[in-house]
C-alpha positions in Angstrom: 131.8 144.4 69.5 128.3 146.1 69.7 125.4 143.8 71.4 122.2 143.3 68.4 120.1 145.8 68.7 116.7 143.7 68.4 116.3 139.8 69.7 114.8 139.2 66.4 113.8 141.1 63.2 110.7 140.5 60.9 111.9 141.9 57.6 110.0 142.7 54.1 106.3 141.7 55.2 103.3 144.1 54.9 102.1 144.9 58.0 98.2 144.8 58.4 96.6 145.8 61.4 92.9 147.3 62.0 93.3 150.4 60.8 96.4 150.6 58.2 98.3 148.6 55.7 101.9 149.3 54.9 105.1 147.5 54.2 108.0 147.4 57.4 110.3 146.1 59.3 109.5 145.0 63.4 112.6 144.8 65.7 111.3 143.0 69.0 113.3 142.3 72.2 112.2 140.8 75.1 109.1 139.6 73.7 107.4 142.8 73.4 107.3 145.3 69.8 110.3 147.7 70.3 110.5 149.1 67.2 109.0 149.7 63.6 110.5 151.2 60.4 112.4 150.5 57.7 115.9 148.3 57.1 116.0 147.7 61.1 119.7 146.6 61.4 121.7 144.9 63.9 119.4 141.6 64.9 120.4 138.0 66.7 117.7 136.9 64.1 116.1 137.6 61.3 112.7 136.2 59.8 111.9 137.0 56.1 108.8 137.8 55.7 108.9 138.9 51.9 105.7 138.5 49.9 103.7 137.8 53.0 101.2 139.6 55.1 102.3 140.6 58.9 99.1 140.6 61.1 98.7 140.2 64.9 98.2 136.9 66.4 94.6 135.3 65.5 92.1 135.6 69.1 89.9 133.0 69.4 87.8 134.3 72.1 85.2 131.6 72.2 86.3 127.9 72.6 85.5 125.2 74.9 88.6 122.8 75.9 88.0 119.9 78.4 85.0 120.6 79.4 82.7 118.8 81.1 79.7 117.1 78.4 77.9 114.7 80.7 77.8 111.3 81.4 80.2 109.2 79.1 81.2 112.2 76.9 84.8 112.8 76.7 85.6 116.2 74.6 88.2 115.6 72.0 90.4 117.9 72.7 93.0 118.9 76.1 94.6 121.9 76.4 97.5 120.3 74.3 95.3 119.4 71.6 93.5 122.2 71.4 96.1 125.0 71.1 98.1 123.2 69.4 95.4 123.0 66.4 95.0 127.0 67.3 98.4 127.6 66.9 98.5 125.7 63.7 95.4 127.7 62.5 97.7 131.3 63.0 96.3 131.8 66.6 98.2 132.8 69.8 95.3 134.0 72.2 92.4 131.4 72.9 89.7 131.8 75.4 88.0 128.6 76.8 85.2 128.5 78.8 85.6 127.6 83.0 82.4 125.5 83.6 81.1 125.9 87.3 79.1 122.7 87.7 76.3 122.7 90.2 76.8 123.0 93.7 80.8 123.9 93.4 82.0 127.6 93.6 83.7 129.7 90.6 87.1 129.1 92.9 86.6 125.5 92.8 86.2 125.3 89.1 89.0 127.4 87.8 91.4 125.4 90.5 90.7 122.0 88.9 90.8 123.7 85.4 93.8 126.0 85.7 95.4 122.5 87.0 94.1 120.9 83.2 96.0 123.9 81.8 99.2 124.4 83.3 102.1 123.9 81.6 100.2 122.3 78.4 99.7 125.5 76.3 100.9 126.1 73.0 99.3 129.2 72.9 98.7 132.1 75.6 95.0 131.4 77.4 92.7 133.3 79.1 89.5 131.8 80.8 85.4 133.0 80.6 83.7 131.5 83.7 80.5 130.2 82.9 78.1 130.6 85.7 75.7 127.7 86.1 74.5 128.0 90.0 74.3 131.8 90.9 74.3 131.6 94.7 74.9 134.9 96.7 78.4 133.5 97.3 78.8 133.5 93.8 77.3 136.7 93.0 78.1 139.1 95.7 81.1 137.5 97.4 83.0 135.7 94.1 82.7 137.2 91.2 83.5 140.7 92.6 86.8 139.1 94.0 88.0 137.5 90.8 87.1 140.7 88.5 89.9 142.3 90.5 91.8 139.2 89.8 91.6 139.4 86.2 88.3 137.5 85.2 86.6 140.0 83.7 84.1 137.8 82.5 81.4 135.2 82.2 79.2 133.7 80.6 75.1 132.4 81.5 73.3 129.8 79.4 69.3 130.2 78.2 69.4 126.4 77.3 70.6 123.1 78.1 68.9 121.2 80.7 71.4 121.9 83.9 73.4 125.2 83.2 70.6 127.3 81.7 69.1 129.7 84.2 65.9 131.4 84.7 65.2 134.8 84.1 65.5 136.2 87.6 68.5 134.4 87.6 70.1 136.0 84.5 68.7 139.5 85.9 70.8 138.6 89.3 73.9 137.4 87.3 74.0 140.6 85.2 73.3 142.8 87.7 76.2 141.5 89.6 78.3 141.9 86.5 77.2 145.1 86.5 78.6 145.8 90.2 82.1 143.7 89.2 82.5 145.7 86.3 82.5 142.4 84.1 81.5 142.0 80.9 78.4 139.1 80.2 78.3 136.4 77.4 74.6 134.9 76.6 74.4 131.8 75.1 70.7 132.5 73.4 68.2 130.2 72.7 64.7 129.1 74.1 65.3 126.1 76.0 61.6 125.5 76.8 60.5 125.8 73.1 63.6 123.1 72.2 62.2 121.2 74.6 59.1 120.4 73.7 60.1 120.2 69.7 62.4 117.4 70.5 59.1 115.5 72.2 57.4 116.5 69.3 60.2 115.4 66.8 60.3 111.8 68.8 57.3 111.7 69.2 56.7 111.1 65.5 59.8 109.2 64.9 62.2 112.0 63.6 65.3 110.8 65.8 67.9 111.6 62.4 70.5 114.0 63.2 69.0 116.4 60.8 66.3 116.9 63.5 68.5 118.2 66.0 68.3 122.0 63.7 64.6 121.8 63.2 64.3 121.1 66.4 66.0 124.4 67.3 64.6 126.9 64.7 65.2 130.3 63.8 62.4 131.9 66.1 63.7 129.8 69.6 66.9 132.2 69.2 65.6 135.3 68.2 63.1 134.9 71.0 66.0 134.5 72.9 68.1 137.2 71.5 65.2 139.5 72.3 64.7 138.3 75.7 67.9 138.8 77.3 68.8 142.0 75.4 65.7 143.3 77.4 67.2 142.2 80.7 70.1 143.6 80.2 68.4 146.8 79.2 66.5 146.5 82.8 69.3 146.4 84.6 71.5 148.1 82.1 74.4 146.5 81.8 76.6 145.1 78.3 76.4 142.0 77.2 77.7 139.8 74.5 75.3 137.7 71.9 77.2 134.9 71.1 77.4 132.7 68.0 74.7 134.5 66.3 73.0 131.9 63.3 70.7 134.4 61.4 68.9 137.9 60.2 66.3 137.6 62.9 68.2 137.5 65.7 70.5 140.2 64.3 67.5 142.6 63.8 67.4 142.5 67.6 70.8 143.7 68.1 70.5 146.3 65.8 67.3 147.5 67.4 68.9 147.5 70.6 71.6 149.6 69.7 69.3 152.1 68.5 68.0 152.3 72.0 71.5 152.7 73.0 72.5 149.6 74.3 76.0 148.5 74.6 76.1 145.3 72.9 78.7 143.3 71.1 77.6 140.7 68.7 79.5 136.9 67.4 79.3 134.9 64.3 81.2 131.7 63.7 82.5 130.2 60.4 79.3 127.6 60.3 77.2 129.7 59.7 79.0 131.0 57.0 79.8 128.3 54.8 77.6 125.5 55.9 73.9 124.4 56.3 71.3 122.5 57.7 71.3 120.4 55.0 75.0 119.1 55.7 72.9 117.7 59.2 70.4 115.7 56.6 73.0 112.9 55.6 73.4 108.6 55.5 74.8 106.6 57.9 74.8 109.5 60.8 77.0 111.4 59.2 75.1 114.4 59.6 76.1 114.1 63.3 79.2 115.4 62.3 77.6 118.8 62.1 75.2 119.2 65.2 75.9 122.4 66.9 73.8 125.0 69.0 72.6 127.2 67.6 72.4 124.7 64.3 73.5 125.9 60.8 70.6 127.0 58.7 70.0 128.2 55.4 71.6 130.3 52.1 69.4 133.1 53.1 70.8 133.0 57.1 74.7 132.7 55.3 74.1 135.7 53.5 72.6 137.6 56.2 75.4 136.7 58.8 77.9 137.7 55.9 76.3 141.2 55.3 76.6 141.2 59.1 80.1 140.8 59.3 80.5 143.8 56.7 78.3 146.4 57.7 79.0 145.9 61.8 76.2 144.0 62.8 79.1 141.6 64.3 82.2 142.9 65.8 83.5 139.4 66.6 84.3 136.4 64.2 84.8 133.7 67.2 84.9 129.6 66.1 82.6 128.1 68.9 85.5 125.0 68.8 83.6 122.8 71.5 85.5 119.4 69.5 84.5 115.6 70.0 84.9 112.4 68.4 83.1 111.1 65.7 83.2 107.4 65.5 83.6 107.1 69.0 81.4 105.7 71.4 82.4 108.5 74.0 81.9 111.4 71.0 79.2 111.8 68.2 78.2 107.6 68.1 77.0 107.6 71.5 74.8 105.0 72.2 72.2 107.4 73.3 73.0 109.5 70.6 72.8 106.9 67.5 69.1 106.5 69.2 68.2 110.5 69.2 69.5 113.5 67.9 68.5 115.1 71.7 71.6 112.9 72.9 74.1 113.8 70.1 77.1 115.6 71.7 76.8 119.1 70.4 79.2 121.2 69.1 82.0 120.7 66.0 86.0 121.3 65.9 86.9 124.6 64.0 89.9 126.6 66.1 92.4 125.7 63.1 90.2 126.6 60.3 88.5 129.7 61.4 90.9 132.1 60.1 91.3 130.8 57.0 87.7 130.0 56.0 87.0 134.2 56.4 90.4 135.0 54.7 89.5 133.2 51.5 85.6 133.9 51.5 85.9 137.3 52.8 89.2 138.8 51.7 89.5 137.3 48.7 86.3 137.5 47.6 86.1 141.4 48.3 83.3 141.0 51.2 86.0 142.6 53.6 88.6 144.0 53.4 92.0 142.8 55.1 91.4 145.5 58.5 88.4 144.1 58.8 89.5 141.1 58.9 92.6 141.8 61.5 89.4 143.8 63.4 87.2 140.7 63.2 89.6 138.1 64.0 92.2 139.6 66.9 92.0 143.6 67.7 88.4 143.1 68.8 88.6 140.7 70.6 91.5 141.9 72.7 89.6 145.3 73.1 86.2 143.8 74.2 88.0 140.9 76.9 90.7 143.2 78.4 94.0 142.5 76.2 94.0 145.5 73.9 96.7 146.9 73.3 99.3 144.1 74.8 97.4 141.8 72.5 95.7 142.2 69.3 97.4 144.9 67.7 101.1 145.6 66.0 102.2 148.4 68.2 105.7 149.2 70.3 105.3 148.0 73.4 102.5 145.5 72.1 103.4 141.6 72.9 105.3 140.1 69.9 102.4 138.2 68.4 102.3 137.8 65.1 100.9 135.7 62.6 102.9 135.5 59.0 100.3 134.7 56.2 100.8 133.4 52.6 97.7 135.5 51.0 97.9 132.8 47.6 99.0 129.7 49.4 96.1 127.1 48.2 95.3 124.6 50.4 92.5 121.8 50.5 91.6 121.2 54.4 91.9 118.3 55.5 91.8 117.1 59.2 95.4 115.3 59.0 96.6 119.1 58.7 94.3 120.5 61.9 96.2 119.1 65.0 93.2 118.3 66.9 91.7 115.6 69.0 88.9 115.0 66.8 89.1 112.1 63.6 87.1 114.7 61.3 86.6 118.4 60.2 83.2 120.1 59.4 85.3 120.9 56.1 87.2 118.7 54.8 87.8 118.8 51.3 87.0 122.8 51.3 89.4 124.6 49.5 90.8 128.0 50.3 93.4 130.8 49.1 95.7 132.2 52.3 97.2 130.2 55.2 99.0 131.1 58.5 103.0 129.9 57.5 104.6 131.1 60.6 103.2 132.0 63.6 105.4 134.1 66.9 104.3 134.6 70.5 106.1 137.1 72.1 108.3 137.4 69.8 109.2 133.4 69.6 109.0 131.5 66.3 106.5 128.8 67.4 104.8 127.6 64.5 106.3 127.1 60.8 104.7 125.9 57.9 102.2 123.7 59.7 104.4 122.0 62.4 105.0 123.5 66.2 108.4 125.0 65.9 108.4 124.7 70.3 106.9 122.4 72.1 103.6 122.3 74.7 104.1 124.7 77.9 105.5 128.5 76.1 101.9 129.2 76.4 100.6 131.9 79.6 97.8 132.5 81.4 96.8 135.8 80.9 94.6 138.1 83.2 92.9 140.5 81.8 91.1 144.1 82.3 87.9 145.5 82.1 85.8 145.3 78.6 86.3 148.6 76.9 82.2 148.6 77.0 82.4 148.4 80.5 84.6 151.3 80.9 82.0 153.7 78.8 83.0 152.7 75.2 79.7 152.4 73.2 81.7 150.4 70.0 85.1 148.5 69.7 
């Protein structure tokens, strides 16, 4: 009797990737792409994948998971949580963010969060190392040693009291990323500016979560923007801007670029679909929306759009940083129902990325469907180090693939999202095309909205250098 051929078959789906569309069979063994063509034969198994779309696994490559959030703050989600709700959203790559707190090293911090991680993944993992105390340890001794090791890179804050750094700091930090051959994400806003429009906000009594976005306007992050595309042009390294808001601050890529900068730019879903105004509601509701940068108007939503379509961005990433709303230890702090400066920043949105872009940009004919595989999983396995084991439907590629219903209506709701948080941003949206089965590495893991496997078939995954870093001017 002849031994299958293939561990599993995907039959009669249309396979999207960044650059084609066509309609095939993939034969995988081993967990890796082995073959692709028509009427593959001879398979253990066989997934029917008729009428539905074949696209790589979704790459969330900005997410914060148990992260520190300061005194009292517990984040919603663990890594069980959280991957879960990725999984469930058609992901199989996330990316969370390794804080260093002050006065530890880069070692210490990814030993105590590698710890948090292992063994509690639903989906692979890879981490960015977010440095917040750039010692020369740090700079000349550790982050040289752990680029060889895979973490390729990390990301420096220009706000928040405590992990933003100064200027000559950031010039140090890149310039050692420069040396390690790692790649550099800038959180990018002016914290100084914030700072004294939150006095001024309290100062007249405007403590309303809707104050938290005027507080931060459009001009604190283009300043921003500006500021550290300069220092990396000084010391000429790539960075990334990350969770860009607006037109402003997207004028400054593009002006770089024309200087000749190697630059990659993010947008997330909020500031797609929502507004500041969802921040001006009763009973402190709007505190379900306070983020950094904040949402901010119809004319900023249109602009990050066109964005998305013309190249401005090369990343659509979901900024998940997840907590609690009625919940002492989340949103209803007691500091927080006091202030908006004390509100826990940052909203769930790992599950619901890749459907909020595939019904307001595929179906609505703002992109098309590469695009959207280039937007939501190629890119980012090219720009962090994964392309092409990840990110791509390719032989010898890992088996991740994400099965999508393109006409499947759903209504979010947050029962559906499988995260630690009691709410969603957008609940009671409704959207056309929805992840129904979900493989990594060529294992069905997800089907129709429940985990097919359980927590711990998720891997940690080093990674190589950016393709900018290796003399790539565009992903």
């Amino acid at each position: 009797m002849t031994a299958p051929s293939f561990d599993t078959v995907v039959r009669g789906g249309t396979i999207v990737t960044a650059a084609d569309v066509y309609q095939a069979d993939i034969g995988i063994t081993d967990g890796k792409i082995v073959a692709i063509g028509r009427d593959l034969q001879e398979a253990a198994k066989s997934i029917d994948a008729t009428g539905l779309l074949v696209m790589p696994g979704g790459i969330d490559s900005h997410v914060h998971i148990a992260q520190p959030s300061g005194e009292g703050i517990v984040m919603a989600d663990d890594f069980e949580s959280g991957t879960r709700s990725a999984l469930l959203g058609g992901n199989t790559t996330v990316m969370p963010f390794c804080l260093q707190q002050k006065g530890d090293t880069l070692r210490e911090a990814l030993k105590g969060y590698h710890a948090l991680a292992e063994g509690n993944c639903f989906t692979d993992i890879s981490f960015h190392m977010i440095v917040s105390d750039p010692t020369p340890h740090v700079l000349g001794q550790e982050m040289p040693a752990l680029a060889e090791e895979g973490y390729t890179s990390i990301k420096v804050f220009m706000t928040y009291e405590g992990l933003r750094l100064r200027d000559d700091e950031i010039l140090a930090t890149l310039d050692a990323a420069k040396r390690s051959r790692q790649v550099v994400l800038v959180h990018c806003e002016n914290e100084d500016a914030i700072r004294y429009l939150i006095g001024r906000r309290e100062a007249d009594g405007d403590t309303a979560p809707y104050h938290h976005a005027t507080s931060r306007p459009i001009a604190a992050e283009r300043e921003a923007t500006h500021r550290a595309l300069s220092l990396a042009e000084i010391v000429d390294t790539p960075i990334v801007i990350v969770h860009v808001s607006n037109r402003e601050a997207m004028e400054e890529i593009s002006r770089a670029r024309l200087r000749g900068q190697k630059i990659a730019g993010e947008t997330c879903p909020q500031y797609l679909v929502l507004t500041a105004d969802d921040l001006d509601l009763e009973d402190f509701e709007g505190a379900k929306f306070v983020c950094s940068p904040p949402p901010r108007d119809k004319e900023s939503q249109d602009a990050c759009w066109s964005g998305l379509e013309n190249g401005v961005f090369d990343l659509y990433s979901s900024d998940h940083c997840p907590f609690r709303f009625d919940d002492p230890g989340g949103k209803k702090t007691e500091k927080g129902m006091q202030s908006f400066r004390w509100i826990p920043n940052g909203i769930p949105g790992v599950a619901t990325r890749l459907p909020i872009l595939f019904s307001e940009g595929v179906k609505t004919g703002r992109i098309d469907l590469n695009r959207f595989v280039a937007l939501t999983s190629t890119n980012h396995a090219k720009l962090y180090g994964l392309y092409p084991q990840k990110g791509t439907i390719a032989v010898g590629s890992d088996a991740d693939l994400t099965l999508w219903d393109p006409e499947l209506r759903k209504t979010i709701t947050n029962d559906d999202l499988g995260h630690g948080a009691d709410y969603t941003p957008y609940e009671g949206m409704e959207v056309t095309g929805w992840p129904v089965k979900v493989l990594l590495r060529g294992d069905l893991v997800m089907e129709k909205g429940v985990p097919v496997l359980g927590k711990g078939r998720g891997r940690y995954l080093p990674r190589k250098r950016s393709n900018l870093i290796n003399g790539e001017t565009s992903l």
